[in-house]
C-alpha positions in Angstrom: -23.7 -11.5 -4.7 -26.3 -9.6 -6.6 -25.3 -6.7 -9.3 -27.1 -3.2 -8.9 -27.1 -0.2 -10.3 -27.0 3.2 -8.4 -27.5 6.5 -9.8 -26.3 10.1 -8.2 -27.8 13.6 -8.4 -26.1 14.2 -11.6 -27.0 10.8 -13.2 -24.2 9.4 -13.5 -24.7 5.7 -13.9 -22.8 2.6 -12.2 -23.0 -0.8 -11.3 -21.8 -2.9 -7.6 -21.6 -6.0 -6.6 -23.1 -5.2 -3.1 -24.7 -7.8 -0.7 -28.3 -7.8 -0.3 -28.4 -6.9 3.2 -26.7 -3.4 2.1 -27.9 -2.6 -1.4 -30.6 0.3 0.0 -27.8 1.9 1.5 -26.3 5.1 -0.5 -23.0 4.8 -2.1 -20.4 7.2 -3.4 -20.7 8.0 -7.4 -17.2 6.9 -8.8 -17.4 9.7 -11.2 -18.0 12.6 -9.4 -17.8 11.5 -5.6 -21.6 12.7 -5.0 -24.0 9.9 -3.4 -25.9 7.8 -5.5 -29.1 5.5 -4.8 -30.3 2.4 -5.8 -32.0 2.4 -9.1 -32.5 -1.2 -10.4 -31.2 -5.3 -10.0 -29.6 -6.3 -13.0 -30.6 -9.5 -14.4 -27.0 -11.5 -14.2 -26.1 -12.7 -18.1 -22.2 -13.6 -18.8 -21.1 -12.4 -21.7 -17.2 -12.0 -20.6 -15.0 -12.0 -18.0 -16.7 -11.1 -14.8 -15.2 -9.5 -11.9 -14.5 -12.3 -9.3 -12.4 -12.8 -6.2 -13.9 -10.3 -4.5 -12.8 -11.4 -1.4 -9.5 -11.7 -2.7 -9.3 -8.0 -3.5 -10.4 -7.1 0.3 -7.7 -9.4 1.6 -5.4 -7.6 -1.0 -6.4 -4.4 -1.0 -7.9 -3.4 2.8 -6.4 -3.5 6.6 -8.5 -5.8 8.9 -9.6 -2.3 10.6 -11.3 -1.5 7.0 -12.9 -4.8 6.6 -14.4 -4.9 10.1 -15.5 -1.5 9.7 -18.0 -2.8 6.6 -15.3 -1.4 3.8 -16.1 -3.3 1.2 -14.9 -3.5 -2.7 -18.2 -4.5 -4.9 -16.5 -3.4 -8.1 -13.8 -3.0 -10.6 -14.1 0.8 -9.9 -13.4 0.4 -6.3 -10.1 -1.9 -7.2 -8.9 0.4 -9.3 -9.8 3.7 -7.1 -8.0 2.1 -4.3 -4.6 1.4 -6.1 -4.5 5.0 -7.6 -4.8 6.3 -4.2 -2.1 4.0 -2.8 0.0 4.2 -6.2 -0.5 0.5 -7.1 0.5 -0.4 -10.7 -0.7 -4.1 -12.4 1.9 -5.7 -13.9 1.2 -8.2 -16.7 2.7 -11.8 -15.5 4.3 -12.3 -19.1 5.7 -8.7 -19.2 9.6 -7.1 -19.1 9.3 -5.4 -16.3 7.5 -8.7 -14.5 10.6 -10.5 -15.2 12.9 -7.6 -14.6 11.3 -7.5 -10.8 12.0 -10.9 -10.2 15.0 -10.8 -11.1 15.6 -7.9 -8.6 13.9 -9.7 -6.1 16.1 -12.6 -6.8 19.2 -10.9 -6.5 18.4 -8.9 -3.5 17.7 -12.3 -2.0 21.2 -13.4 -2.8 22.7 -10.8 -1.3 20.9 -11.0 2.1 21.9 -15.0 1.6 25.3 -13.9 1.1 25.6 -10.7 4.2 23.8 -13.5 6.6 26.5 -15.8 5.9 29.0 -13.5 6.3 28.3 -11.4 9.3 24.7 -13.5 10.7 21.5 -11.7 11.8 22.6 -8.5 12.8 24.5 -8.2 9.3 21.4 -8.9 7.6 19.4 -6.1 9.7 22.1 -3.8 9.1 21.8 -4.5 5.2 18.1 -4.3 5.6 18.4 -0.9 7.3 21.1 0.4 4.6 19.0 -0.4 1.4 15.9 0.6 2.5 17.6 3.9 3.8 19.0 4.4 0.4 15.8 3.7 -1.5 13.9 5.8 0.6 16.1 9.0 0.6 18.0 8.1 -2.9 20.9 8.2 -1.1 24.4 6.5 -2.4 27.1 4.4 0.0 29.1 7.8 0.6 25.6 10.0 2.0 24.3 6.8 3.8 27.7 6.5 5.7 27.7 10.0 6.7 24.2 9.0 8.2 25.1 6.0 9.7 28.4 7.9 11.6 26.0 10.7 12.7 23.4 8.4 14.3 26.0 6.1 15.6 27.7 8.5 17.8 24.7 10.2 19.0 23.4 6.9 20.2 26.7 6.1 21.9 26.5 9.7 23.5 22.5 8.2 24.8 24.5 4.6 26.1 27.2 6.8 27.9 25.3 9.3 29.7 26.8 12.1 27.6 23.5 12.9 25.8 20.0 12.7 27.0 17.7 11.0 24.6 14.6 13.2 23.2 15.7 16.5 24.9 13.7 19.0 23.3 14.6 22.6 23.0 11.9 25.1 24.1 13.1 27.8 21.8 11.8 28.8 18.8 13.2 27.4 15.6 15.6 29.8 14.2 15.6 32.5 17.6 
């Protein structure tokens, strides 16, 4: 795919991979968000790492929807745009906190090993349900509990008839 350089109103400078078919068309200035124009090819010469696995990226990094709606990444900019906006952090293979989250990973697959031979399936999606509840809200065992009790008994109320599910009230919160 050939390299080009686009240029926006306040000449800011940038390069993209973009195919051929699409390199007249304007993009978006990664500096200042402003729309920048073609200004020149660049003459390809390798003199370190080059960006590659593009496609790799878009399989990574963008839904299907994006993709077939012509999203594409054409740069290292773009990679690294998209994972501030969705939070994403690199992790260096070789580092501490690379091993550290195995080793979490490896644990919480012992304990779902351990819960499914226990109880089975429905002990595993109940463990599921619990951690991801606790990660999500920072609860501990005692608050998550007090969940779990609350939600039980109102969807036994539902089951018995006592409770209808998604009544709505039409008053005003608080009146």
């Amino acid at each position: 795919m050939p390299m080009y350089d686009y240029r926006c109103f306040k000449g800011h400078v940038h390069d993209a991979m973009v195919p051929y078919e699409f390199r007249n068309e304007a993009r978006e200035c990664p500096e200042c968000g402003d729309v920048a124009s073609i200004v020149w090819l660049k003459v390809a010469r390798v003199v370190g790492p080059v960006f590659s696995d593009v496609e790799h990226y878009e399989g990574a990094l963008l839904t299907k929807k994006q993709r077939d709606a012509g999203m594409r990444i054409t740069s290292k900019a773009d990679v690294e745009r998209i994972e501030q906006k969705h939070g994403l952090s690199r992790v260096d293979p070789s580092s501490r906190a690379h091993r550290a989250r195995l080793e979490d990973q490896r644990d919480e697959a012992r304990d779902i090993a351990r819960v499914r031979q226990e109880g089975g399936r429905a002990a595993v999606a109940d463990h599921l349900v619990k951690t991801t509840m606790q990660e999500a809200m920072g609860w501990g065992d005692t608050r998550y509990s007090q969940w779990k009790e609350m939600k039980d008994a109102a969807e036994s109320r539902v089951k018995s008839g006592a409770a209808e599910p998604h009544v709505q009230s039409h008053e005003p919160l608080g009146g």
